[in-house]
C-alpha positions as CSV (number, residue, x, y, z in Angstrom):
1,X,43.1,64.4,124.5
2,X,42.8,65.6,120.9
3,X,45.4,64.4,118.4
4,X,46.3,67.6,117.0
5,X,49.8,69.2,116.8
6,X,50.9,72.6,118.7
7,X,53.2,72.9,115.8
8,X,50.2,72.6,113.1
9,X,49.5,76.3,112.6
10,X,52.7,77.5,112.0
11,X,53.4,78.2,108.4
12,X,56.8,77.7,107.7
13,X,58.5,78.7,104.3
14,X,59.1,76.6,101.4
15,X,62.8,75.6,101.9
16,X,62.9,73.6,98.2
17,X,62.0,77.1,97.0
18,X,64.5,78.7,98.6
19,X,67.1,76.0,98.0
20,X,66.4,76.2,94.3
21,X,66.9,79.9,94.7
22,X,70.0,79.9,96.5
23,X,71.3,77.3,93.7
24,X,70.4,79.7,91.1
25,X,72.1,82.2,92.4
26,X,75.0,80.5,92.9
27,X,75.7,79.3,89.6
28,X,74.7,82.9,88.1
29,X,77.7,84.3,90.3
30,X,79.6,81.6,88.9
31,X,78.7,82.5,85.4
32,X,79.7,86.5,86.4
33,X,83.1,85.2,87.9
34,X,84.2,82.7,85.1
35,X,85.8,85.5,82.9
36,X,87.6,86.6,85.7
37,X,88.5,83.4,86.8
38,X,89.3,82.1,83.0
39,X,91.8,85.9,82.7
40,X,93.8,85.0,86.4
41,X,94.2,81.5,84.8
42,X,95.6,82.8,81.6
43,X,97.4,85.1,83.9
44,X,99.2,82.5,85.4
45,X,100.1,80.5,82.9
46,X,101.3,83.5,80.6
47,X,103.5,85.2,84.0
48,X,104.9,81.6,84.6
49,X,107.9,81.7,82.3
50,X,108.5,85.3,83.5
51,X,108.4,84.0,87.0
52,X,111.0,81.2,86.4
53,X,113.2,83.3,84.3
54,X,113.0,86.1,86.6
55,X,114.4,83.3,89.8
56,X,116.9,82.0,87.4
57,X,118.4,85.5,86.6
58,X,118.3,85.6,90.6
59,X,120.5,82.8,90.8
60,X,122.8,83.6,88.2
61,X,123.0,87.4,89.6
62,X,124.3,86.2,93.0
63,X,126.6,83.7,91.3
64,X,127.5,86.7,89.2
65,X,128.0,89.2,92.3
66,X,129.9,86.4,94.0
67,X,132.1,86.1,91.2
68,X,132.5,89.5,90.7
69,X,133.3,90.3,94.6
70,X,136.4,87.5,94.4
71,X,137.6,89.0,91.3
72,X,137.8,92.4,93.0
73,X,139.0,91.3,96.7
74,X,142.9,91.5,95.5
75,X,141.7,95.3,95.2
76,X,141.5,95.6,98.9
77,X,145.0,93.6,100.0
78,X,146.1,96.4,96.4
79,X,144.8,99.6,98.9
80,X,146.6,98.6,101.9
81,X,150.1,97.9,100.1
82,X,149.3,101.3,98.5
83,X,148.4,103.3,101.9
84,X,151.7,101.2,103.7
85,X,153.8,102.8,100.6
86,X,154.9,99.4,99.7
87,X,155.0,97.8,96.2
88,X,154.9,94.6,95.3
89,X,157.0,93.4,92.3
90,X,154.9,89.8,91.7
91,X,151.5,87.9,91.4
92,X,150.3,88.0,94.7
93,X,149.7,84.5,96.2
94,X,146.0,84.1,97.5
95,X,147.2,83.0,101.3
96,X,149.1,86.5,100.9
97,X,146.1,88.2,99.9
98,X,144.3,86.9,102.6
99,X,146.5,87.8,105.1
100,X,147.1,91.6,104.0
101,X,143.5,92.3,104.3
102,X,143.4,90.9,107.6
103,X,146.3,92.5,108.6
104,X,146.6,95.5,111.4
105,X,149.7,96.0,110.4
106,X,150.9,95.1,107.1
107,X,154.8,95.8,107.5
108,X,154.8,93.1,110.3
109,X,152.7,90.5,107.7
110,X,154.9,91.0,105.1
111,X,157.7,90.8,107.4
112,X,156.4,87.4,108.5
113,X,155.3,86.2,105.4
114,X,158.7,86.7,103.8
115,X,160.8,84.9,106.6
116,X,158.0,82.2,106.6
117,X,159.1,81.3,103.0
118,X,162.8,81.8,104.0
119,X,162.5,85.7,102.2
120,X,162.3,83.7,99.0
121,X,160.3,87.0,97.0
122,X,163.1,89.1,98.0
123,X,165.8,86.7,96.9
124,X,164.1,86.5,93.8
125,X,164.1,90.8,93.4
126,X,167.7,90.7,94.6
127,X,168.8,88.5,92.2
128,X,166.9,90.5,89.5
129,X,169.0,94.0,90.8
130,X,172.5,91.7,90.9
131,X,172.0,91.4,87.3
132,X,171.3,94.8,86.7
133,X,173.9,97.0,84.7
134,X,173.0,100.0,87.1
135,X,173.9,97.3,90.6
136,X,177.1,96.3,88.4
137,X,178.7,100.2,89.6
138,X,178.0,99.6,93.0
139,X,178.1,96.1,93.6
140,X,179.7,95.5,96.3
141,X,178.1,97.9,98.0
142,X,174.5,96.4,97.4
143,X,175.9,93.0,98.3
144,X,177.2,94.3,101.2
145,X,173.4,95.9,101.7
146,X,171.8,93.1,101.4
147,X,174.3,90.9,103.8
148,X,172.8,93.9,106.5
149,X,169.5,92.9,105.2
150,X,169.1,89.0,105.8
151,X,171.4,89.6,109.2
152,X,168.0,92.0,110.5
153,X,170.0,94.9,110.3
154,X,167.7,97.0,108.6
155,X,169.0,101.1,109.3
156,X,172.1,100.0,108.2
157,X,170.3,98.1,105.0
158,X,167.9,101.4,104.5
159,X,171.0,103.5,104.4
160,X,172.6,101.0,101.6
161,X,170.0,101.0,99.6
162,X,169.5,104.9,99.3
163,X,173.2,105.5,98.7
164,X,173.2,102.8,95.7
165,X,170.1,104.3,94.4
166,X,171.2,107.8,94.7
């Protein structure tokens, strides 16, 4: 038996050289990268502020479109009174708002919404015409109109109304 190695003539390389090597390298590529590293840093830091001014304007624009959309939702209870050919003489409760631009049919929501509050809006118009020197002429046929009215008799309330007007 002889004491020597099978793995005794192989040459293998010189890993400390090649470890040093790879080292070298890697702190060279470091060295090319730091500029770009140090500008994406400054990057950040200068795009920051933009960045958290640029969510808060986010914010504040949907809290401003929000706003805005409320403010302008009367507009579309405003169109349907408009397209039903009906005005309507006072500030216009937000439960009636509501309920217009829901509606199918707008004469019967009004028509509900006034006996609801016991046709309080149209008392309050009524009294307003009673006191009007152009009524005062034909009073007693408007009084006589509006009995036709709060007893459902509407024809005969239309008919009332356009011969006091006219």
């Amino acid at each position: 038996m002889s004491n020597h190695s099978p793995f005794e003539n192989i040459n293998l390389p010189d890993f400390t050289a090649f470890g040093s090597a790879l080292a070298e390298t890697t702190q060279k590529y470091q060295e090319m990268i730091r500029p770009i590293t140090e500008a994406l840093q400054k990057f950040t830091e200068m795009i920051r502020p933009i960045k958290e001014a640029t969510e808060s304007f986010s914010i504040r624009f949907g809290e401003i479109t929000a706003k805005v959309a409320e403010t302008v939702r009367p507009f579309a209870a405003i169109r349907k009174f408009e397209d039903a050919q009906f005005v309507y003489w006072d500030f216009m409760p937000r439960d009636l708002m509501e309920e217009v631009i829901a509606s199918e049919n707008i004469n019967k929501t009004l028509r509900v919404y006034e006996s609801k509050n016991k046709y309080q809006k149209s008392d309050v118009v009524i009294g307003k015409c009673l006191q009007h020197s152009f009524i005062a002429t034909h009073l007693r046929v408007f009084e006589q109109t509006i009995g036709a009215y709060h007893d459902g008799q509407y024809n005969i309330a239309v008919i009332g109304f356009i011969s006091v007007i006219d």
